[in-house]
C-alpha positions as CSV (number, residue, x, y, z in Angstrom):
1,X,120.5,124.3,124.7
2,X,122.9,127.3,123.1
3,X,122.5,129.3,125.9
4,X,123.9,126.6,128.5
5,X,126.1,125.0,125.6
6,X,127.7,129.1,124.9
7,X,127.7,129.3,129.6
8,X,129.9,125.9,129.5
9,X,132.2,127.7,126.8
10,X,132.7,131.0,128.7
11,X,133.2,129.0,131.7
12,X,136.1,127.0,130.0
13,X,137.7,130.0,128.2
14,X,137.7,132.4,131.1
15,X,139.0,129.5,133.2
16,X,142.1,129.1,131.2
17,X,142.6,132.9,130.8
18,X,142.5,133.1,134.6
19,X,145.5,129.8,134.9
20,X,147.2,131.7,132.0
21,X,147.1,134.9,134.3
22,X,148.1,132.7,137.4
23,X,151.4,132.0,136.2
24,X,152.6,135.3,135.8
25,X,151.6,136.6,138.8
26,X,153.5,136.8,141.7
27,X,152.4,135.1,145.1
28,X,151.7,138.4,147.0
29,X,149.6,139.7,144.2
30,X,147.4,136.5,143.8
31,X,147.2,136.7,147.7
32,X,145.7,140.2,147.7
33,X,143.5,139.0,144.5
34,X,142.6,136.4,146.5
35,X,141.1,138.7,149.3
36,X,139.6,141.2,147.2
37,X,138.1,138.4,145.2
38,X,136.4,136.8,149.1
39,X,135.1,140.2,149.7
40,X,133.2,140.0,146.7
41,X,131.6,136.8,147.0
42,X,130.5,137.2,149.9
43,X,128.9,140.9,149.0
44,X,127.6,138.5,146.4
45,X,126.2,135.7,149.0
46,X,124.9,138.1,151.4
47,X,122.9,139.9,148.6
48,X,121.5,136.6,147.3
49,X,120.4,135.5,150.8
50,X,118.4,138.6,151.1
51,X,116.1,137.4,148.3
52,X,114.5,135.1,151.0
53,X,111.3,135.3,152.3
54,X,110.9,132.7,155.2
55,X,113.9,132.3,157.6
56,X,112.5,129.2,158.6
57,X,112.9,127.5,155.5
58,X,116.7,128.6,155.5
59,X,117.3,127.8,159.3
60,X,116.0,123.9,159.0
61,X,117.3,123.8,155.4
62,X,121.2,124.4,156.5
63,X,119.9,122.5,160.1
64,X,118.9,119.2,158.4
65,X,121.7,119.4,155.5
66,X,124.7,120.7,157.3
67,X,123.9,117.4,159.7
68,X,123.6,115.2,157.0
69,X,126.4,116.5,155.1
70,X,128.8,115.9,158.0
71,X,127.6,112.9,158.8
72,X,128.2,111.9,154.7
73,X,132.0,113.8,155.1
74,X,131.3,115.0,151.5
75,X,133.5,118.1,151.8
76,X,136.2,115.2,153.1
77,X,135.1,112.9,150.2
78,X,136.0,115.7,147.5
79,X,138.9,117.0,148.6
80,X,140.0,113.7,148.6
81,X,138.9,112.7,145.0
82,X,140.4,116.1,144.1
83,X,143.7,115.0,145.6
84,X,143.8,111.8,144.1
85,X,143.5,113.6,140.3
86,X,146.2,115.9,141.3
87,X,149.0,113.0,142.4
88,X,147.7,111.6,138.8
89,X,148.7,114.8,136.7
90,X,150.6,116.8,138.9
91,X,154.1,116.2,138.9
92,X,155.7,119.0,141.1
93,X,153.8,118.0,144.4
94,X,150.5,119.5,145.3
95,X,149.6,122.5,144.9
96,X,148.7,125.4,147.8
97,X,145.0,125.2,146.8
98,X,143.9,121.6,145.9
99,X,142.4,121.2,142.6
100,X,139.0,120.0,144.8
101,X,138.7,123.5,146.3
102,X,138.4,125.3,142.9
103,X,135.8,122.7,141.6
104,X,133.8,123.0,144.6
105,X,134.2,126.9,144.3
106,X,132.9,127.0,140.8
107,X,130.3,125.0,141.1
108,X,128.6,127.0,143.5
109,X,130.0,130.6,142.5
110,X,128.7,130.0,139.2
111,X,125.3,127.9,139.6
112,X,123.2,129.4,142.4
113,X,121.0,132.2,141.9
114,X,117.7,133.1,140.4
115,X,119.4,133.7,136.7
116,X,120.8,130.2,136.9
117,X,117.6,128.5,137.7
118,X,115.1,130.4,135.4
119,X,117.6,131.3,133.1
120,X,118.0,127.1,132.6
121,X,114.5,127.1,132.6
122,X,113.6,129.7,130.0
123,X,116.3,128.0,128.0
124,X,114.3,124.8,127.8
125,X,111.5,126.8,126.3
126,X,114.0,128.6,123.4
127,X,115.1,131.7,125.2
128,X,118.5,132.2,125.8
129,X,118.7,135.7,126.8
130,X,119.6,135.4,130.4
131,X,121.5,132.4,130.2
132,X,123.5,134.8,127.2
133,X,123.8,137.5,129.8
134,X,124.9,135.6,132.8
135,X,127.5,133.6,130.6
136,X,129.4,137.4,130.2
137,X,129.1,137.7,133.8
138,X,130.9,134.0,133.9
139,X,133.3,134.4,132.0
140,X,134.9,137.5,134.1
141,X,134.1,135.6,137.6
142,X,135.8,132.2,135.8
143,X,139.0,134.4,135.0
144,X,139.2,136.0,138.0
145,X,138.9,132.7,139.8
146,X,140.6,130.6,138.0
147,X,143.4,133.3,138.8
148,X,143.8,132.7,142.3
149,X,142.1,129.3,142.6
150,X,143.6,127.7,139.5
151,X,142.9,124.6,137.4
152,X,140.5,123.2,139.2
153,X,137.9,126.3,138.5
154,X,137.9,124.4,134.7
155,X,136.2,121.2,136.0
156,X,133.2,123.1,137.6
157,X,132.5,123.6,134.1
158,X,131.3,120.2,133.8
159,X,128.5,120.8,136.3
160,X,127.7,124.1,134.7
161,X,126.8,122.2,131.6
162,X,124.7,118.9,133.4
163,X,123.2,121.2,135.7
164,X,121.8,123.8,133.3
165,X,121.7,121.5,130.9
166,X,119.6,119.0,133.1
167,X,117.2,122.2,133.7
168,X,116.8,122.8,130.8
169,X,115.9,119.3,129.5
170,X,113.5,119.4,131.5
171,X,112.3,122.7,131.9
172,X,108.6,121.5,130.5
173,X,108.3,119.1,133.6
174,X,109.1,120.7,136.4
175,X,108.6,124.4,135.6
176,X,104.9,124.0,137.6
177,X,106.7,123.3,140.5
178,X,110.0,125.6,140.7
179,X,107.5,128.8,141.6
180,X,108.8,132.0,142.3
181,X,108.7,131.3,146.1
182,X,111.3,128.1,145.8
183,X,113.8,129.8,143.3
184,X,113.6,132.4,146.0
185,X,114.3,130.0,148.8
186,X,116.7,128.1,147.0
187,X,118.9,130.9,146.3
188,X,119.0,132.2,149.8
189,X,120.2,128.5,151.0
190,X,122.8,128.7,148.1
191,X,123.7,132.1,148.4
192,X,124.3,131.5,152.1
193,X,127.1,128.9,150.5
194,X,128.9,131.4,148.7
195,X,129.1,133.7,151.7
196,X,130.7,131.0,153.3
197,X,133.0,130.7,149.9
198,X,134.3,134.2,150.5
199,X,134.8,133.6,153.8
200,X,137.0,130.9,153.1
201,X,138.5,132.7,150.3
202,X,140.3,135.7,152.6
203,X,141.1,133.0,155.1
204,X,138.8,134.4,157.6
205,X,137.5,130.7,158.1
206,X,138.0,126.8,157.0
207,X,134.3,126.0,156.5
208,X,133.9,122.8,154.6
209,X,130.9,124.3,152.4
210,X,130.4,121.4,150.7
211,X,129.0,120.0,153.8
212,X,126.0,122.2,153.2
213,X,125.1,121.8,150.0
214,X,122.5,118.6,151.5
215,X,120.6,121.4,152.5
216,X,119.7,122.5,148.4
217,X,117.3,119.1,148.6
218,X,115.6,120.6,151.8
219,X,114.7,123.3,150.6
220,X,111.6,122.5,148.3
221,X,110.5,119.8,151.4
222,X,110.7,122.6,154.2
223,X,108.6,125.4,151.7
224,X,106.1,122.8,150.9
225,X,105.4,122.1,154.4
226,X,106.1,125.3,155.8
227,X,103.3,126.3,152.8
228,X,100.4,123.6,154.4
229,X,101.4,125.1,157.8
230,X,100.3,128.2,156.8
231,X,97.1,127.5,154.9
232,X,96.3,125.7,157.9
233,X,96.7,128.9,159.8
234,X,99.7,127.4,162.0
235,X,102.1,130.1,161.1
């Protein structure tokens, strides 16, 4: 667990590097920051989706989640707990970006991918390399983020820990199952998220992502299946 215990940590301290740059900043400099930083991600999303090997997967994934997502409102049902935090603490009105937004942000900038899924899972088994390596990479991303996005970039550190964590715990059970085909798929579904991030980021687009992330638990239903199919010479 040092490797997702030392992630959380790099999360947290680039996080409050990035608010600490934020206030010194003026607007039109966070602005352009804000662009440059979208056209990254989605360099970053686009490269991750290209990991995947069957487009069907991905295309009833996103189908089946996206629908239940908007169905659920969760991208509604953040924001909304995010804005009920911020009228708690927040004492000079709301912000431009809602604390909800860099959460969201966070979570999925800084948990999909192939590192974050085997690095979890090596981590379980005593190796913390990769999780060592991609907490360096973290802690840049965090600070950059948290400089146009703010405070709310912090709290995704919470799910870095339980989901890595969580991994990692049990890393012994259910490393049989997450094959190199799944991380594969999983990433493209997720990396497809963080495209839409970006987009979001330069104001291209208001996508509610979060609407989409339903279509993470797809993902291992539509490669099992999509697997049979094939054995049974359907595809």
């Amino acid at each position: 667990m040092q490797g997702v215990l030392f992630n959380t940590l790099t999360v947290i301290v680039g996080s409050i590097l990035g608010c600490l740059l934020k206030k010194g900043l003026p607007k039109r400099v966070t602005d352009t920051v804000m662009i440059g930083l979208g056209m990254c991600t989605v360099y970053i999303g686009v490269s991750g989706m290209l990991g995947g090997k069957n487009p069907l997967v991905l295309i009833l994934s996103v189908a089946f989640g996206a629908a239940i997502g908007a169905i659920l409102r969760i991208d509604d049902g953040i924001h909304k707990l995010g804005d009920t935090a911020e009228k708690k603490f927040r004492k000079n009105g709301k912000s431009e970006i809602s604390l909800a937004e860099g959460a969201v942000n966070g979570c999925l900038i800084f948990c999909v991918g192939a590192m974050t899924i085997v690095g979890s899972l090596n981590a379980g088994f005593g190796d913390n390399a990769m999780l060592y390596t991609k907490s360096i990479l973290d802690l840049v991303s965090s600070t950059v983020l948290a400089s146009t996005l703010g405070i709310g970039v912090l709290l995704s550190a919470i799910f870095v820990f339980v989901f890595q964590g969580g991994l990692a715990l049990l890393a012994e059970y259910i490393s049989p199952i997450m094959t190199a085909e799944l991380i594969a798929e999983l990433t493209c579904v997720g990396s497809l998220m963080v495209a839409l991030i970006g987009l979001n980021l330069m104001k291209i687009t208001k996508i509610k992502v979060a609407d989409f992330l339903p279509a993470l638990v797809f993902v291992p239903i539509f490669v099992y299946l999509t697997g049979l199919l094939e054995k049974a010479g359907i595809l």
